[in-house]
N, C-alpha and C positions, 0 to 999 in steps of 0.2 A: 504494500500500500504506500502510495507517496501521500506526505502530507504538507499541504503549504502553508506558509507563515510570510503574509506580505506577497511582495515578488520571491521568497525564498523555497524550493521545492527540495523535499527530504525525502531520502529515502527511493527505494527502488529504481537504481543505479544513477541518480542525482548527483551533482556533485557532492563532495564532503563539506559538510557544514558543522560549521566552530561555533559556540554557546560561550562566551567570554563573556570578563566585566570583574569587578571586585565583589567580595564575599558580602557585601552591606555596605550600605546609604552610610558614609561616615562623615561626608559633606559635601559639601558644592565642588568646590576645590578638587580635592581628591575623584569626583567622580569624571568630571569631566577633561581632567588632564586624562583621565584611564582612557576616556571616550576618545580623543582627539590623534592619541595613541594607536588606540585600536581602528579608525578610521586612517590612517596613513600607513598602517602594516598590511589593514586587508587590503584597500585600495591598489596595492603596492603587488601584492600578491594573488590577485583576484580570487578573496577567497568569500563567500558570503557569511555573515556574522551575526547572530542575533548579539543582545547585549544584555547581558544580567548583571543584576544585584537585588538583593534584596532589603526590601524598607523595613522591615524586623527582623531579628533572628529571637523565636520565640523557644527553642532546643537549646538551651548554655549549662554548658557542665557546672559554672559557679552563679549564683544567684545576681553576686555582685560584678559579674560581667557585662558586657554592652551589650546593649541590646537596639537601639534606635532615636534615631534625634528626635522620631517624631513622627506617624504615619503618613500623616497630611503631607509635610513638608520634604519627606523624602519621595513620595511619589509626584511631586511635584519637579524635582530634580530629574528625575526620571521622565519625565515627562519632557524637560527642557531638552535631555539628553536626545529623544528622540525626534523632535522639532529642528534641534542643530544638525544631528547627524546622519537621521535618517533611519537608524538601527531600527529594527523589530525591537520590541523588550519582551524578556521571559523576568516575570520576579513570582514569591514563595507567599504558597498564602497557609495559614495554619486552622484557620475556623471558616466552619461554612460562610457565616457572614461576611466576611473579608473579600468573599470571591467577586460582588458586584461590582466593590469600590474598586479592587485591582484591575478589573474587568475593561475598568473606563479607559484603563492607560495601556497595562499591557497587553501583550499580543498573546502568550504564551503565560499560562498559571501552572506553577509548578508544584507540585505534592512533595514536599519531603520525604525522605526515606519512612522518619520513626511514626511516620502521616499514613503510608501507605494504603495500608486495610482500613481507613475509617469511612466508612459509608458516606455517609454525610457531607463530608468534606468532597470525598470523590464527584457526587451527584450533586454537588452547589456548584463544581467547578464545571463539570461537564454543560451545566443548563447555561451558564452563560456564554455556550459558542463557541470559546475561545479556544486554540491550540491546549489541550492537557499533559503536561510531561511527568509522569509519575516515576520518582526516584526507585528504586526497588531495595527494600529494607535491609538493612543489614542482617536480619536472624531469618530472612524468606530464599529458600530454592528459586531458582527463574521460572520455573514450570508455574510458582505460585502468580505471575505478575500477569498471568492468563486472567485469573479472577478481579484483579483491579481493577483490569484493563475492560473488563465486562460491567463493571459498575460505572465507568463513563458512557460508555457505549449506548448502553441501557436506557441513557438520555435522549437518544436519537444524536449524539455528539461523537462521530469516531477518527477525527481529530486529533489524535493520540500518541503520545513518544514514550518508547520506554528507556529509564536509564539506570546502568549498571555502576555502581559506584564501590564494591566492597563489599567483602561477606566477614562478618563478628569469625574471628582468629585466635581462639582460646581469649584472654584477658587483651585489653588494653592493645587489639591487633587488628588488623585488617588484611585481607588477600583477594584477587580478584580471578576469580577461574575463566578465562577465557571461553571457554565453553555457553558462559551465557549469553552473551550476545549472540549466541547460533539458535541456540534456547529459547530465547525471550521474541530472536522473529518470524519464531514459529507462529507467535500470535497472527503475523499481518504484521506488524504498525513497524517503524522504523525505530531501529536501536542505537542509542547513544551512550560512549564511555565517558565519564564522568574522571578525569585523570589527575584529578587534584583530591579530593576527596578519599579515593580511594586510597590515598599516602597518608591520611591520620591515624595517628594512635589514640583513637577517644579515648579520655580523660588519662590522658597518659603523664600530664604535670600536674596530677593533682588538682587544681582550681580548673585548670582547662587542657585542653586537648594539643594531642602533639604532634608529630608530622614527621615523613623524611619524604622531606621534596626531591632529594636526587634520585628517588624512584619515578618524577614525573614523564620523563623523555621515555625511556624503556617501557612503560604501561603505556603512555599515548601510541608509542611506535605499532608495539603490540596489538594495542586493539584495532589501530585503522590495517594490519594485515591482515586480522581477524576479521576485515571486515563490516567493522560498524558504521555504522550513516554519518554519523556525525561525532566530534570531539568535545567532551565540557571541560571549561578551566578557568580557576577561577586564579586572577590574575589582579596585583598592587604593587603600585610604584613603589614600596618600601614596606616588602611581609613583616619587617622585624617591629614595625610601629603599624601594623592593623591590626583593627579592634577586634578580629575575630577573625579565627582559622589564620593567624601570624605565622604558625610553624607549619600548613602546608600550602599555601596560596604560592601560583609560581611570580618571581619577580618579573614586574612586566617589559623589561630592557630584556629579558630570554625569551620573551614570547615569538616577535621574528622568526628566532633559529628552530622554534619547537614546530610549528608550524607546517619552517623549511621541508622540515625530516620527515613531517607524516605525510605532507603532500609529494613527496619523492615516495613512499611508500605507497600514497595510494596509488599512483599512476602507475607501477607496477603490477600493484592488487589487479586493478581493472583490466588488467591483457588476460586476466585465466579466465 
C-alpha cells in the first residue's frame, strides 16, 4: 500500500522517505535553525522529508524532566515551521482529545510506542483523517502491530505507517530484529525504522534514559537494506544540551553523511 503525506508518496517502491526534526518543541530558536538545516540537506540531496517534533513529551522517566513550553505555543512553532519551509509535520499525541487540536496543524499523528494498544487513542486519531504512524511497542512481536493497525482502519482511515523502533532487551536495553520490518509489511501499510530511538537504554541514568548513538549509522544502514520505506531520526544541533532523549538524538552536523550512506544503500536495494 503506498500512503501519501502532502506531495510525499510512501511506500510501495517510492522513494525512501526521512521522518527528521528534534525530539520536542524546546523553542523557536532551536527549532527552526533544525528546520533550515534540514531544508538545505534535503534540498541538496533530493530527498523528501516530513518534519517532527513533538509539542509534549508526556512518557519521562523523571517526573522533574521537561516536558513542554507549552501546547499552544509549541504547535504554533510548528506550524510556522511548516509555513517557512514547507515540510509535512508528523508530531505525538498521547490522549484521544489531543488528536483534533494536533489534527489542525499536523499532517501525520503519531502513536507512541508505550501508546500502542490503546483503543481510544488509536480510533481518535484514525477519525481525524490524518496520516497515523503507530510506533510498535517495545514488549509487542510485529505480528502484534497487525491488531493496531486494524483499530485505525476500522475508522474507515487506512492511512497508516508502521514503525519499528526496538524491542525491551532484558533491563535497561534495546535490540532491533530486522526481521520486522519484513513482518510488520505483511500488514499492507508501509514500514518505517525508527534509528535513533532504537539506541536508548531506557532509564539507563537513573533520572532518564541513555543512549549509544554510535549505533545510529549501522541500524539506519541496516534497515534501509532490509528494506524499509522510510528512515526516522531524531536529530539536535547540540544532543548534549537537549531536553530530552540528549544521549540518543543524532547530532545534526552528521545528519548529511547518514543520509549519504543509506541513500547509496538504497539505490543498491532497488536493483534486486
Amino acid at each position: 500500500m503506498r500512503v501519501q503525506v502532502q506531495n510525499i508518496s510512501i511506500g510501495d517502491g517510492s522513494p525512501l522517505v526521512v521522518i527528521a526534526g528534534p525530539c520536542v518543541v524546546e523553542s523557536r530558536e532551536m527549532v527552526m535553525r533544525t528546520a533550515e538545516s534540514l531544508k538545505n540537506t534535503t534540498d541538496r540531496l533530493q530527498v523528501p522529508l516530513i518534519f517532527k517534533s513533538s509539542y509534549k513529551k508526556a512518557n519521562r522517566t523523571s517526573k522533574s524532566a521537561f516536558a513542554t513550553i507549552g501546547q499552544e505555543k509549541a504547535l504554533s512553532i510548528l506550524a510556522e515551521v511548516k509555513r517557512e519551509f514547507g515540510f509535512p509535520l508528523l508530531t505525538d499525541i498521547h490522549h484521544p482529545e489531543e488528536a483534533a487540536a494536533a489534527a489542525e496543524i499536523a499532517d501525520v499523528l503519531q502513536i507512541p510506542a508505550f501508546l500502542c494498544r490503546q483503543t481510544d487513542l488509536l480510533e481518535a486519531a484514525g477519525k481525524t483523517g490524518k496520516v497515523v504512524n503507530i510506533k510498535k511497542g517495545q514488549f509487542l512481536a510485529p505480528g502484534d502491530m497487525k491488531q493496531a493497525a486494524e483499530k485505525v482502519s476500522a475508522t474507515g482511515n487506512t492511512r497508516i505507517l508502521l514503525t519499528e523502533r526496538g524491542t525491551t532487551f532484558g533491563y535497561n536495553n534495546l535490540v532491533v530484529d530486522m526481521r520486522s520490518l519484513s513482518i510488520m509489511r505483511q500488514t499492507g501499510f508501509p514500514v518505517i525504522l525508527d534509528a535513533t530511538h532504537s539506541v536508548q537504554l531506557p532509564g539507563g541514568e537513573q533520572t532518564k534514559s541513555g543512549g549509544q548513538p554510535e549505533f545510529i549509522f549501522p541500524i539506519a544502514r541496516a534497515g534501509v537494506a532490509a528494506g524499509c520505506d522510510g528512515l526516522f531520526v531524531e536529530t539536535h544541533p547540540d544532543p548534549s544540551k537537549a531536553m530530552s532523549d540528549s544521549a540518543s538524538q543524532l547530532s545534526l552536523d552528521l545528519l548529511p553523511s547518514l543520509l549519504e550512506q543509506v541513500l547509496a544503500v538504497d539505490s543498491v536495494v532497488r536493483k534486486f
